[in-house]
gemmi code that builds the backbone of each chain (N, CA, C; Angstrom):
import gemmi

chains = {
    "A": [
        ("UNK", (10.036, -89.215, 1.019), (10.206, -88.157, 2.015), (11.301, -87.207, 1.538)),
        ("UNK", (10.941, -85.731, 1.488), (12.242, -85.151, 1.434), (11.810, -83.656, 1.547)),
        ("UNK", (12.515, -83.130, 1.636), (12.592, -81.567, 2.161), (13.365, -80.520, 1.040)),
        ("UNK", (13.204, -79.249, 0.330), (13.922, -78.386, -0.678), (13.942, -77.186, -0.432)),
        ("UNK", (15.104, -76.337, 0.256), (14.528, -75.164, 0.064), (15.803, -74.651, -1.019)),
        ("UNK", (14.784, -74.165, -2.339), (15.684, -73.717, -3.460), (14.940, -71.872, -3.861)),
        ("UNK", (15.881, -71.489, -4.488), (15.316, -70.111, -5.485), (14.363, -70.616, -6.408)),
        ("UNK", (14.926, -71.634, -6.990), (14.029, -71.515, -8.363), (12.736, -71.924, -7.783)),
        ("UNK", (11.673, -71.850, -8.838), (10.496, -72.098, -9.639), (10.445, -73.554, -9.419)),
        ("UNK", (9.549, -74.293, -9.149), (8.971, -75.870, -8.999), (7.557, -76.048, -9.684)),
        ("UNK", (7.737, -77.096, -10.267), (6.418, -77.400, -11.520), (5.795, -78.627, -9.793)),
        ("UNK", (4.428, -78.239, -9.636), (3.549, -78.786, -9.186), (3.408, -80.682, -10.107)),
        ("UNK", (3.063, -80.821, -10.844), (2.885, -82.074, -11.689), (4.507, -82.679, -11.409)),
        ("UNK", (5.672, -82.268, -11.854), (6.582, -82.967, -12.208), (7.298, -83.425, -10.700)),
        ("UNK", (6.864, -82.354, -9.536), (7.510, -82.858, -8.535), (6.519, -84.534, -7.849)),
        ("UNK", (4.767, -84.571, -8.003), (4.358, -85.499, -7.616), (4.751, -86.775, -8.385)),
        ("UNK", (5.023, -86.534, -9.626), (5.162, -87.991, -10.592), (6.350, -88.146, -9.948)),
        ("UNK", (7.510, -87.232, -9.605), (8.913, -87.992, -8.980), (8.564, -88.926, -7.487)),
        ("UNK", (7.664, -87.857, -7.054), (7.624, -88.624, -5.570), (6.504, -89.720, -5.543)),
        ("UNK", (5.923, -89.788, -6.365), (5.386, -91.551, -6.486), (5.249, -91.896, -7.407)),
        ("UNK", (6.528, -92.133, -8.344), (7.110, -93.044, -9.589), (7.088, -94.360, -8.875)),
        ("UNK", (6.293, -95.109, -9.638), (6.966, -96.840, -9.379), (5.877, -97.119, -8.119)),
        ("UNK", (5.221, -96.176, -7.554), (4.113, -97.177, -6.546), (2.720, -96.864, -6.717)),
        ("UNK", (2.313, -98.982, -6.268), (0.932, -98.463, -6.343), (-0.006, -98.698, -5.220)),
        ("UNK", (0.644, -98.382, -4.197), (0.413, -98.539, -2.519), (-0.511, -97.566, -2.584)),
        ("UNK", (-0.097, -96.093, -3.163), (-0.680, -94.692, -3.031), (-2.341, -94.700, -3.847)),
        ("UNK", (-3.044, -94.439, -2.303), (-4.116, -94.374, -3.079), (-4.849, -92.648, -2.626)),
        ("UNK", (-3.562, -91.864, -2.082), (-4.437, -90.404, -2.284), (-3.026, -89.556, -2.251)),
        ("UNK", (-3.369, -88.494, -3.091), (-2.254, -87.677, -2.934), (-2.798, -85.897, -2.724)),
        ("UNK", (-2.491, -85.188, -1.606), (-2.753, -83.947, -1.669), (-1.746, -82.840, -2.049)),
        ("UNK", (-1.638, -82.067, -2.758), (-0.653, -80.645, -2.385), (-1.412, -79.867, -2.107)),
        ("UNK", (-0.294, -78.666, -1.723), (-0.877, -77.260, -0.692), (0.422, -76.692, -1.636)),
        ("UNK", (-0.272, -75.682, -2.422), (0.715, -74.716, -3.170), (0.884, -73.282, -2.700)),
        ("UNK", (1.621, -72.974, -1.838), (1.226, -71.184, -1.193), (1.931, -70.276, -2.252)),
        ("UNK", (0.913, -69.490, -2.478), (1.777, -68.636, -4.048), (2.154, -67.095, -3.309)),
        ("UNK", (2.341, -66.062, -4.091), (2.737, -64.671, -3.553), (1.277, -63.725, -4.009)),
        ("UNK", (0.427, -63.056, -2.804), (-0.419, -62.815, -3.070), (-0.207, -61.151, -3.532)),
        ("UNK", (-0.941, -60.477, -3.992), (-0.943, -58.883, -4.860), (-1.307, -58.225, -3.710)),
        ("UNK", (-2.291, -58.140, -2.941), (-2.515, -57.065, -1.097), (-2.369, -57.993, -0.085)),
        ("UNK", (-1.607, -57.446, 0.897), (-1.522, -58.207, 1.975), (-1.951, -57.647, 3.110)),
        ("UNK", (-2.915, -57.726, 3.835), (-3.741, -56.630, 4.689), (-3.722, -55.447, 4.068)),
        ("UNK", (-4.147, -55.096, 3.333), (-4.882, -54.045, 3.073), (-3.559, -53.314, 1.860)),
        ("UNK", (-2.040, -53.930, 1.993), (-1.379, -53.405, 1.109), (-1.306, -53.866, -0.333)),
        ("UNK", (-1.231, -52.961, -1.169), (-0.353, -53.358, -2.581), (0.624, -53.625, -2.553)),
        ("UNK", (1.118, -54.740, -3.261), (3.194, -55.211, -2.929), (3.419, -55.704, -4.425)),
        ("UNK", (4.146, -55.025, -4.702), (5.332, -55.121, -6.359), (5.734, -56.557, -6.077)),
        ("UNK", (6.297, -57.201, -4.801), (7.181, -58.354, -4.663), (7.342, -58.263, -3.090)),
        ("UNK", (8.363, -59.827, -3.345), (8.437, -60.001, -1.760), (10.193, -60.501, -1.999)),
        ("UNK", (10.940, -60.585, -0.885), (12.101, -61.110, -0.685), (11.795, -62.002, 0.701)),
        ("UNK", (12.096, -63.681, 0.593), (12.422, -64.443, 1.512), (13.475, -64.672, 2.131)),
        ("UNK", (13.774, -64.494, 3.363), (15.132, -64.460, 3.587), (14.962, -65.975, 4.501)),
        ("UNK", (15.914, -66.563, 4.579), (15.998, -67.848, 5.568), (17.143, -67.941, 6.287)),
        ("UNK", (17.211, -69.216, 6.991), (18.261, -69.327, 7.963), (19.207, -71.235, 7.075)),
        ("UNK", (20.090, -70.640, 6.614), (20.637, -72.404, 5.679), (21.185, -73.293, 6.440)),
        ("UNK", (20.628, -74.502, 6.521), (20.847, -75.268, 7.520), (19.750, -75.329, 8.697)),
        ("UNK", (19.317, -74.775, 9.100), (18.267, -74.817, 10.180), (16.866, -74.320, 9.296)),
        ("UNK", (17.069, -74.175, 8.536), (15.259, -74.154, 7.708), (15.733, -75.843, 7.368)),
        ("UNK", (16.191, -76.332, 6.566), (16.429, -77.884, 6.225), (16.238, -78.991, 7.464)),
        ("UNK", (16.664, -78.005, 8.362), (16.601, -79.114, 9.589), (14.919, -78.948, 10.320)),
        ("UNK", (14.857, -78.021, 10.096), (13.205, -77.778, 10.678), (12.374, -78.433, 9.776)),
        ("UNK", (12.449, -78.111, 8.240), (11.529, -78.756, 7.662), (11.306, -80.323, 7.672)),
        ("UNK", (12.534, -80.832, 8.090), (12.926, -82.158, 8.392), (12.055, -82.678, 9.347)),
        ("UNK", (11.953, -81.721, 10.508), (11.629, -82.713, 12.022), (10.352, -82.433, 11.537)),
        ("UNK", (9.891, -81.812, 11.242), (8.461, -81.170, 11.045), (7.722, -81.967, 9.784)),
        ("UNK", (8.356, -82.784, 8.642), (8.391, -83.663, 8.160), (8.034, -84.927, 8.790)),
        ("UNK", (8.813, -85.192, 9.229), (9.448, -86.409, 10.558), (7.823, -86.469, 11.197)),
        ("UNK", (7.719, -85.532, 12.126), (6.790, -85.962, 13.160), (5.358, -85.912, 12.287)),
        ("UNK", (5.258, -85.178, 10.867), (3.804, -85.283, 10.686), (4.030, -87.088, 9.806)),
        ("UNK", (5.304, -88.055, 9.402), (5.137, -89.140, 9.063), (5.018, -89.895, 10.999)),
        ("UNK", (5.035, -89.433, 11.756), (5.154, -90.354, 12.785), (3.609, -90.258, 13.427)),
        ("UNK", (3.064, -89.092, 12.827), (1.020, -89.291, 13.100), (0.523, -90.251, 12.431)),
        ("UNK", (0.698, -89.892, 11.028), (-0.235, -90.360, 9.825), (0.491, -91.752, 9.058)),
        ("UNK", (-0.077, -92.085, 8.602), (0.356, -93.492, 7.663), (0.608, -92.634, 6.313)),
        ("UNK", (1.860, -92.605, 6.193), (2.371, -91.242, 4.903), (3.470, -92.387, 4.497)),
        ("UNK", (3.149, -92.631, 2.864), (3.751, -93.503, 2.413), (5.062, -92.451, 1.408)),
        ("UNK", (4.684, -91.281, 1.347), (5.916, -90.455, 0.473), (5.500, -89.232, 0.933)),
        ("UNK", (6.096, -88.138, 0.978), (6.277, -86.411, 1.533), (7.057, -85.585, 0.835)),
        ("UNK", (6.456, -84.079, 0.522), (7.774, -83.683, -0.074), (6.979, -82.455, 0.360)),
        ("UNK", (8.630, -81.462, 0.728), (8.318, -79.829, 1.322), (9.498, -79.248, 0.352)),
        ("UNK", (8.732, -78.247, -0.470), (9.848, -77.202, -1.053), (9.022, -75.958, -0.907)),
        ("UNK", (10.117, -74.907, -0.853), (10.028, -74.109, -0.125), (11.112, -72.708, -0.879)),
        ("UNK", (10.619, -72.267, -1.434), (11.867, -71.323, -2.076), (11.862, -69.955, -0.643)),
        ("UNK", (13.693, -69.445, -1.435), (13.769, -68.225, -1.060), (14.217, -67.167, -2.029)),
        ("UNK", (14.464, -65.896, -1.591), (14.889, -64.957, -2.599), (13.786, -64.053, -3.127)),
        ("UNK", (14.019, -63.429, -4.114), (12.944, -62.260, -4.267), (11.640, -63.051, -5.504)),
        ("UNK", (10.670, -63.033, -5.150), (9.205, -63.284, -6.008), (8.625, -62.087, -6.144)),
        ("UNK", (7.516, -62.790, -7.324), (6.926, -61.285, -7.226), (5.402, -61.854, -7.142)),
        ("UNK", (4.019, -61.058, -7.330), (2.499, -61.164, -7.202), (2.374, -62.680, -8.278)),
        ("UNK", (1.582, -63.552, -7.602), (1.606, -64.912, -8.222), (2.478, -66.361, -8.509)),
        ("UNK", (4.089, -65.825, -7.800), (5.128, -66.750, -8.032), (4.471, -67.682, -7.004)),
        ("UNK", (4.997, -68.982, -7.034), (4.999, -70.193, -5.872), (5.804, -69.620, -4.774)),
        ("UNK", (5.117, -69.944, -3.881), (6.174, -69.726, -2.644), (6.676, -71.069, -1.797)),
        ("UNK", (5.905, -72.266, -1.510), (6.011, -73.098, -0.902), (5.136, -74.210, -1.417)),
        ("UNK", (5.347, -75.928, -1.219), (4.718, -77.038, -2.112), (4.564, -77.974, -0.587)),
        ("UNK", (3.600, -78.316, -0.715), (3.531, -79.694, 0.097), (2.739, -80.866, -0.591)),
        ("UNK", (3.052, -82.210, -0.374), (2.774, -82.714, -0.959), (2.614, -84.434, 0.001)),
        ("UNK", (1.739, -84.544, 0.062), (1.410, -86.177, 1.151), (1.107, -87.016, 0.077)),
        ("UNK", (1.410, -88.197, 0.444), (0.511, -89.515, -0.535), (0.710, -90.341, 0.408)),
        ("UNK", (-0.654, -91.266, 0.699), (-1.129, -92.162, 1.789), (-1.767, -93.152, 0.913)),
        ("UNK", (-2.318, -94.256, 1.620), (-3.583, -95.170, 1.261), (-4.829, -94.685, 1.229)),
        ("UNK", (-5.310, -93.499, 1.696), (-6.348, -93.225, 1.953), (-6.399, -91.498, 1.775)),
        ("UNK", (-7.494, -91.066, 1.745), (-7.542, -89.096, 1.926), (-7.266, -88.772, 3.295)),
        ("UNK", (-7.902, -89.505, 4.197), (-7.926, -88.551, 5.320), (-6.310, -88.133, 6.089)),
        ("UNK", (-5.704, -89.255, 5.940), (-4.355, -88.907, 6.796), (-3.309, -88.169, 5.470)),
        ("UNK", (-3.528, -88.203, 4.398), (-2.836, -87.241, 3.322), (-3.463, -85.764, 3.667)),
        ("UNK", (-5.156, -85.650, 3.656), (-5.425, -84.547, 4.040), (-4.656, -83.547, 5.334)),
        ("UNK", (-5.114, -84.317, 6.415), (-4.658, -84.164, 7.616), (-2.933, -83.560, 7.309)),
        ("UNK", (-1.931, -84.292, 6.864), (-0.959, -84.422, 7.222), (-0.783, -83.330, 6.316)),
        ("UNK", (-0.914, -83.068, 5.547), (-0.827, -81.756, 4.534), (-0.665, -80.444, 5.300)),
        ("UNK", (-2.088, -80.645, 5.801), (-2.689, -79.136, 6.940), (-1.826, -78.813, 7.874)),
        ("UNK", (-1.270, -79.992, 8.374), (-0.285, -80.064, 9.654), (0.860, -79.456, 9.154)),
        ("UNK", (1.606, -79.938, 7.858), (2.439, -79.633, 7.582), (2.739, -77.763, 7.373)),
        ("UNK", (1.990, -77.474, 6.935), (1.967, -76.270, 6.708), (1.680, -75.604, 7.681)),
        ("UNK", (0.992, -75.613, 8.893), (0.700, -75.095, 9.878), (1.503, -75.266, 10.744)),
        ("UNK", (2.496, -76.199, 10.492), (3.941, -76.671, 11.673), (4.957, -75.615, 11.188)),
        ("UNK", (5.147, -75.811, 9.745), (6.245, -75.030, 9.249), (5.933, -73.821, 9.235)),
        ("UNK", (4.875, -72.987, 8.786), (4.399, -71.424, 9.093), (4.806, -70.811, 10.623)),
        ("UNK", (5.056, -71.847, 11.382), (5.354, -71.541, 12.841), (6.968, -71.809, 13.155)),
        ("UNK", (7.551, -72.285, 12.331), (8.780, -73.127, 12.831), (9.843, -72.898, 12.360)),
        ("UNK", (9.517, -72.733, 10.752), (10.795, -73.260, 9.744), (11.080, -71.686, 9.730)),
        ("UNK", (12.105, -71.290, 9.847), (13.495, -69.911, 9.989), (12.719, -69.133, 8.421)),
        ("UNK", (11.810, -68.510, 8.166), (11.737, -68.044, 6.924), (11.369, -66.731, 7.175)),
        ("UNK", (11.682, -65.687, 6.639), (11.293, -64.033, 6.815), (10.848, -63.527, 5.545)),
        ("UNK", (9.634, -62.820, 5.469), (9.141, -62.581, 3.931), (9.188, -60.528, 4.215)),
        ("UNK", (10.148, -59.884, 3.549), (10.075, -58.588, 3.171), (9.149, -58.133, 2.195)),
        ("UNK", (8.218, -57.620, 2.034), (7.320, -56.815, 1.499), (8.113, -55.689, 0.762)),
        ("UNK", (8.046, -55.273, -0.758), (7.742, -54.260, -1.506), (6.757, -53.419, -1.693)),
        ("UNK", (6.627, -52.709, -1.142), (4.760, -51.905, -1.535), (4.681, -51.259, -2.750)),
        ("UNK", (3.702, -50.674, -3.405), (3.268, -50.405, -4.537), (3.957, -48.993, -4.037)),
        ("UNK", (3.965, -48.339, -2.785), (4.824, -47.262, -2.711), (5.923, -47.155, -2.317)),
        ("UNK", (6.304, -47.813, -2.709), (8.199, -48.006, -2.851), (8.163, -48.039, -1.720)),
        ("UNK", (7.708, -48.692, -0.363), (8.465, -48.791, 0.376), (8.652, -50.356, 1.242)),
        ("UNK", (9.498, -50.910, 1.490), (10.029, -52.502, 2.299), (9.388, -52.336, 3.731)),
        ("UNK", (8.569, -53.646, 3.833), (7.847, -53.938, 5.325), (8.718, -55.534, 5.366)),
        ("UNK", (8.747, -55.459, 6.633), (8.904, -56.771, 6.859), (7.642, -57.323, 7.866)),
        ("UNK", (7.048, -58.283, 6.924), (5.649, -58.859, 7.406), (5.763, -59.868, 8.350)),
        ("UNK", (4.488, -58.834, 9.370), (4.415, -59.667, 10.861), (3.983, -60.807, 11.007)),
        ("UNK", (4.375, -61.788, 11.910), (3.848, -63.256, 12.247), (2.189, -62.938, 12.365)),
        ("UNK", (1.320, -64.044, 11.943), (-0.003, -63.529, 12.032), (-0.678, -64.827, 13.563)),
        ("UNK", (-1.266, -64.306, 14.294), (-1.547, -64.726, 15.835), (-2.074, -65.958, 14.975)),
        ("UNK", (-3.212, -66.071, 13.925), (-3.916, -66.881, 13.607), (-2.584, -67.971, 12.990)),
        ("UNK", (-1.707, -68.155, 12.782), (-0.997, -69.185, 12.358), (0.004, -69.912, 14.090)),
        ("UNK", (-0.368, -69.174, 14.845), (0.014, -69.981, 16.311), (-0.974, -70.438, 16.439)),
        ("UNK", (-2.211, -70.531, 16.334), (-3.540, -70.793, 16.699), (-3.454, -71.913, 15.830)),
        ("UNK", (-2.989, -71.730, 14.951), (-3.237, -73.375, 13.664), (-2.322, -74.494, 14.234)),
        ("UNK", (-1.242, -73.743, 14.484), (-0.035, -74.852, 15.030), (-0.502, -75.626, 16.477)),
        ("UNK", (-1.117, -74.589, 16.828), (-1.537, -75.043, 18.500), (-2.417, -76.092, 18.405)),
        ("UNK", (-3.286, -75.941, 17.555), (-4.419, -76.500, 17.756), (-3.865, -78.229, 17.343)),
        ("UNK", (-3.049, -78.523, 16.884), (-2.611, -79.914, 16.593), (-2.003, -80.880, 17.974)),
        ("UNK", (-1.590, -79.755, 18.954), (-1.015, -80.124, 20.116), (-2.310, -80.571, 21.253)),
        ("UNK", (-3.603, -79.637, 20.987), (-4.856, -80.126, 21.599), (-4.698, -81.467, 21.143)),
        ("UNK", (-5.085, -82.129, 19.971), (-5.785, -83.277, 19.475), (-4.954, -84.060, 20.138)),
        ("UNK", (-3.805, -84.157, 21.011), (-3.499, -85.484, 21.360), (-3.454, -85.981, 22.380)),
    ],
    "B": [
        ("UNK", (35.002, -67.037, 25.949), (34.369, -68.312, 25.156), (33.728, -67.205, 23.740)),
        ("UNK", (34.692, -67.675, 22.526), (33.858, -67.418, 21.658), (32.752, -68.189, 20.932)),
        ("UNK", (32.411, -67.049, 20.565), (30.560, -68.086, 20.414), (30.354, -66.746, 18.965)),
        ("UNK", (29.774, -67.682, 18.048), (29.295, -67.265, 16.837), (27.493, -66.576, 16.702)),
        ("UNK", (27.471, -65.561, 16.599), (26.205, -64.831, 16.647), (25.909, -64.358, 15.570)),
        ("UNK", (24.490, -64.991, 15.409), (24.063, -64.623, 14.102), (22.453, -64.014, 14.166)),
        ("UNK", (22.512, -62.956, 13.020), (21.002, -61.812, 12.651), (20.614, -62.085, 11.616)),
        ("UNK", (19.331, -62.347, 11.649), (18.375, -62.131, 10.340), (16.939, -61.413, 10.574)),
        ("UNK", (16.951, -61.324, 9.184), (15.478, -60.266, 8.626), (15.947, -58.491, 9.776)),
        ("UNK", (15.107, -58.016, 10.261), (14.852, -56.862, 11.191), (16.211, -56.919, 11.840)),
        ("UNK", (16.427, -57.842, 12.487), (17.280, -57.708, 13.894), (18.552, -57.920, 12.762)),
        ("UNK", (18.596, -58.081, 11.712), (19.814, -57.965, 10.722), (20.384, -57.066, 10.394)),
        ("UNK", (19.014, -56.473, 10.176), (18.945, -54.693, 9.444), (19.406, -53.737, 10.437)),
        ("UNK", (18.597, -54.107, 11.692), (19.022, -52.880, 13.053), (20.442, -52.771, 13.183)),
        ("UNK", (21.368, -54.321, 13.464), (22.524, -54.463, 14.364), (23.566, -54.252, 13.211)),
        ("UNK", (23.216, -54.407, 11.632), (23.836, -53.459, 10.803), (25.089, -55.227, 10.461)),
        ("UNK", (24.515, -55.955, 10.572), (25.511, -57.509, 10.749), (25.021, -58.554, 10.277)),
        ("UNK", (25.178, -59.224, 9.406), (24.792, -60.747, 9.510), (24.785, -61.618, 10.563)),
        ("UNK", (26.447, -61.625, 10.954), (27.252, -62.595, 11.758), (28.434, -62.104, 12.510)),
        ("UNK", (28.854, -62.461, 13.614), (29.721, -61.626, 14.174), (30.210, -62.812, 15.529)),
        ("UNK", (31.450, -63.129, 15.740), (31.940, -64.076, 16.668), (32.272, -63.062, 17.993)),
        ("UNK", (32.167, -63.264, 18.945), (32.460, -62.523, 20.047), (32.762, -63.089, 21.168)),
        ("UNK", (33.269, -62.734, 21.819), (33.776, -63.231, 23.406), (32.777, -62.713, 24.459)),
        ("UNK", (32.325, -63.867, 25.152), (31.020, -63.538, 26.355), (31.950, -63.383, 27.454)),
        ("UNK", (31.619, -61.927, 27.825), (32.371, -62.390, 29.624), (31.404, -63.341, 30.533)),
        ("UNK", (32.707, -63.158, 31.704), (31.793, -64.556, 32.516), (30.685, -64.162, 33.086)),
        ("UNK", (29.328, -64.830, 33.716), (28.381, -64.238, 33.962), (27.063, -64.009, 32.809)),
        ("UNK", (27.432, -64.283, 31.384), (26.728, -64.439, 30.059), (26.211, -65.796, 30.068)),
        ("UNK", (25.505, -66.422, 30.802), (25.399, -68.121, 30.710), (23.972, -68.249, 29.925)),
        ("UNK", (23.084, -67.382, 29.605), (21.818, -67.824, 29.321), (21.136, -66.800, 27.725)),
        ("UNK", (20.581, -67.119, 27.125), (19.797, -66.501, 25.769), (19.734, -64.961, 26.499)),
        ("UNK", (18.811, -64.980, 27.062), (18.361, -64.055, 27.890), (19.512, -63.029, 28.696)),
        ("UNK", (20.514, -63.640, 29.279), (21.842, -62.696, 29.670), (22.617, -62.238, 28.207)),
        ("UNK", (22.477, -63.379, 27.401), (23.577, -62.364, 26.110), (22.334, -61.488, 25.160)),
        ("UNK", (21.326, -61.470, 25.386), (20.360, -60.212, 24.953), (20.672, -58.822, 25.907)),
        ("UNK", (20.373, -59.218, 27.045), (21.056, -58.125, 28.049), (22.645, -57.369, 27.630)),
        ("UNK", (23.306, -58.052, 27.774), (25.058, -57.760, 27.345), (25.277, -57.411, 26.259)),
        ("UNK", (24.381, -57.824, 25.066), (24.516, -57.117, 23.469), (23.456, -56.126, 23.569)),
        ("UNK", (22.675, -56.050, 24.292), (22.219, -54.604, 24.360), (22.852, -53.211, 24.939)),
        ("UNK", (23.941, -53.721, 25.344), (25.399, -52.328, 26.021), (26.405, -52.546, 24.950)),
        ("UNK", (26.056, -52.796, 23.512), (27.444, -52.973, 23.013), (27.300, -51.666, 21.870)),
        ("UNK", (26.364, -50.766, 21.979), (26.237, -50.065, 21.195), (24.746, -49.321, 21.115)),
        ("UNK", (24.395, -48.562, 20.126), (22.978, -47.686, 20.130), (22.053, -49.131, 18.843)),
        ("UNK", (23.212, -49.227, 18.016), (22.332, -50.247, 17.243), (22.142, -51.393, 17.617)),
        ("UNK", (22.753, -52.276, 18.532), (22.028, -53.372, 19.388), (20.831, -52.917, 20.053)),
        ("UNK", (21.056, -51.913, 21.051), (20.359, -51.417, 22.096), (18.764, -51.203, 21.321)),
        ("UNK", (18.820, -50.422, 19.586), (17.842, -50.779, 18.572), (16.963, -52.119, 18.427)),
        ("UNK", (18.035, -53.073, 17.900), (17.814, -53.897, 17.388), (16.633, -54.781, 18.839)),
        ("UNK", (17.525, -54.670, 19.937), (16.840, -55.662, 20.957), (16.030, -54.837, 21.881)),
        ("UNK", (15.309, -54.128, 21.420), (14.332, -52.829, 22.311), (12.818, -54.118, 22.369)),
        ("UNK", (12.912, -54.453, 21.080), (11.752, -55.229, 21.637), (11.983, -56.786, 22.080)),
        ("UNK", (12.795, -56.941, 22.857), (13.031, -58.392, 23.606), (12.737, -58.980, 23.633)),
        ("UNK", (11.317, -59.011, 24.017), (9.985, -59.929, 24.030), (10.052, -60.579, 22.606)),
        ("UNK", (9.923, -59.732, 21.745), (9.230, -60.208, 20.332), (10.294, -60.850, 19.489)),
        ("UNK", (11.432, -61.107, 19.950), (12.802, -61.527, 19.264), (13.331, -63.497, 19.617)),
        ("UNK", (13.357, -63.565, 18.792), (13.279, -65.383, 18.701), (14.722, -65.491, 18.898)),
        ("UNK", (14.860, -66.884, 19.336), (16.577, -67.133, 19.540), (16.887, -68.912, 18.953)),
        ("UNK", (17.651, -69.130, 18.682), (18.092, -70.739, 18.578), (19.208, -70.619, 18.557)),
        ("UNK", (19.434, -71.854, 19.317), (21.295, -72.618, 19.560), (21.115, -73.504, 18.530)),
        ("UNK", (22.422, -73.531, 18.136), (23.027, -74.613, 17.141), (21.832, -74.852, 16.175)),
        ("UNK", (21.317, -73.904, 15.555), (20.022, -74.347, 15.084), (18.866, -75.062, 15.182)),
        ("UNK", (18.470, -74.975, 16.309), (17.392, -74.863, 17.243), (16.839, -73.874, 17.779)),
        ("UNK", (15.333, -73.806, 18.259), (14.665, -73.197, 18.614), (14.923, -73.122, 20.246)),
        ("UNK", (15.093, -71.817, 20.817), (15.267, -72.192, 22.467), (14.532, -71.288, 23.013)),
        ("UNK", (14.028, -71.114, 24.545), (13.550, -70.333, 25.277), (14.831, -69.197, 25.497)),
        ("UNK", (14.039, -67.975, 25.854), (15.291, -67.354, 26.514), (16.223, -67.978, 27.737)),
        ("UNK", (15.640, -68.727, 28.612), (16.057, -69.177, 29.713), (17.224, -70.314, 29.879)),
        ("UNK", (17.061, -70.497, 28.090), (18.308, -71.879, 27.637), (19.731, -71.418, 27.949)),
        ("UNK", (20.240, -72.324, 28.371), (21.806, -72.234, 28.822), (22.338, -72.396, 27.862)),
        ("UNK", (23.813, -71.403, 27.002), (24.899, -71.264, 26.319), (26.156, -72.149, 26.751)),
        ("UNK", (25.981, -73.242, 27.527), (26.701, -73.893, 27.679), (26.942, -74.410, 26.732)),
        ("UNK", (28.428, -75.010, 25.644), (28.010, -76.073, 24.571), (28.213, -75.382, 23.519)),
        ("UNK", (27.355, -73.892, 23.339), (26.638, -73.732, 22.330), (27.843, -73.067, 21.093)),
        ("UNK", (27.656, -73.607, 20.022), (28.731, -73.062, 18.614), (28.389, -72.133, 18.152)),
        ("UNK", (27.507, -71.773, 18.046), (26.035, -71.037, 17.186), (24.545, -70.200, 18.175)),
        ("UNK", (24.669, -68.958, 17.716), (23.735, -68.877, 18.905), (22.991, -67.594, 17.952)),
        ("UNK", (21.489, -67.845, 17.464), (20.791, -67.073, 16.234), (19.923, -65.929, 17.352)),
        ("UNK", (19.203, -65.173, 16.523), (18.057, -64.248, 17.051), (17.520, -63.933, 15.740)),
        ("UNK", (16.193, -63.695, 15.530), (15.119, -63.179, 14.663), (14.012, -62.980, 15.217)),
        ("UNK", (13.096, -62.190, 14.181), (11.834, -61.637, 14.195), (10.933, -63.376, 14.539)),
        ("UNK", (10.089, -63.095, 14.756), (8.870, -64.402, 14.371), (9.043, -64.858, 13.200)),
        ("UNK", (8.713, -66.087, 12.661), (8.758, -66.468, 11.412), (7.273, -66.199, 10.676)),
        ("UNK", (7.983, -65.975, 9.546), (6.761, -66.073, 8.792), (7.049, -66.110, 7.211)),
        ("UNK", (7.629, -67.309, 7.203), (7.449, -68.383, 5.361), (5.911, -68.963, 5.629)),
        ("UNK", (6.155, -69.965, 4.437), (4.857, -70.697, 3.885), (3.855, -69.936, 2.972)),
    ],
}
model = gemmi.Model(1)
for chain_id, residues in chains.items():
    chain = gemmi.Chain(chain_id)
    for i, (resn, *xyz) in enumerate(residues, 1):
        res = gemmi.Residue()
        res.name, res.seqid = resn, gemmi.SeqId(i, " ")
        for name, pos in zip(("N", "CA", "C"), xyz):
            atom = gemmi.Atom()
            atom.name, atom.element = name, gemmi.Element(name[0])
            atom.pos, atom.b_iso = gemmi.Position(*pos), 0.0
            res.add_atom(atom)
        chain.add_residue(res)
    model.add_chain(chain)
structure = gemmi.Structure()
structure.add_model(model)
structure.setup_entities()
């Protein structure tokens, strides 16, 4: 289990071999890699700047951590999460479940990301291809993702 | 009672501040009353918190309703909606 929010760059491969070195309980492992996309509704963007909140993004990603191991049978977890300026194609965020099985790694993956898109203190500024800074709006459809986990129970 | 107030993203940019400690007069007890009261402290608050509705708050790093009581509180945030991941 653990939570990162750093600047740098995170290698996909090297973070799963850390988080299940040494077991062989794990019989599924998912990530969810969110990268920096080139149009974002309809814009061109040079880059983005993440701004966060230190200390309360760590603590959010935590509980939000926390409660998706208190659904699922999640034998290891890991959320990193950079901030600072990216540009078209950088990583933006990693999730990563390993269970006994697919379905509750699946599951708990989806959750994860759909908890934290709603939760965790993060602000993404937009560069446009015409020089000019947006700061990009919450999208309705990511309350709708979060919500919908609060139906199922 | 000073109490530590803190801006990010938009509502950073408007109020022209990161962070700023201030003294609540009495009568400031709720999220929602110190949005009111920092909206008379100037043209760039009065900016920053025009859209009320759409402005997020957390104590002590937490998420709160406007209606949460500042009793307690060390830390008291406002921002846009989130949107990492």
């Amino acid at each position: 289990m653990g939570v990162r929010v750093q600047r740098e760059d995170f290698d996909i491969g090297t973070e799963v071999r850390h988080l299940t070195a040494g077991r062989v309980d794990v019989g599924a492992i998912v990530t969810f890699t969110g990268t920096v996309r080139v149009g974002n509704e309809g814009r061109d963007i040079l880059g983005m700047t993440l701004e966060h909140y230190p200390g309360m993004t760590e603590g959010e990603l935590a509980r939000v951590e926390a409660e998706a191991a208190s659904r699922w049978p999640l034998q290891a977890s890991l959320i990193v999460h950079r901030y600072g300026a990216l540009k078209p194609g950088d990583n933006i965020v990693l999730v990563v479940t390993a269970s006994a099985h697919r379905e509750a790694a699946f599951a708990a993956a989806e959750f994860l990301m759909d908890y934290l898109k709603t939760s965790a203190p993060f602000w993404k500024k937009e560069l446009g291809a015409d020089g000019k800074e947006h700061w990009v709006e919450a999208r309705q459809s990511d309350g709708a993702a979060a919500e919908r986990w609060k139906k199922a129970d | 009672m000073p109490l530590k107030i803190r801006y990010f993203a938009w509502v950073r940019e408007k109020t022209g501040k990161a962070e700023e400690v201030l003294d609540l007069p009495a009568g400031v007890g709720t999220v929602a009353e110190l949005v009111t009261w920092l909206k008379g402290l100037g043209p760039e608050y009065a900016e920053a918190f025009a859209r009320a509705d759409v402005i997020r708050a957390a104590i002590d790093q937490a998420h709160v309703k406007p209606g949460a009581s500042l009793a307690g509180a060390r830390e008291v945030a406002f921002f846009p909606p989130v949107t990492g991941g």
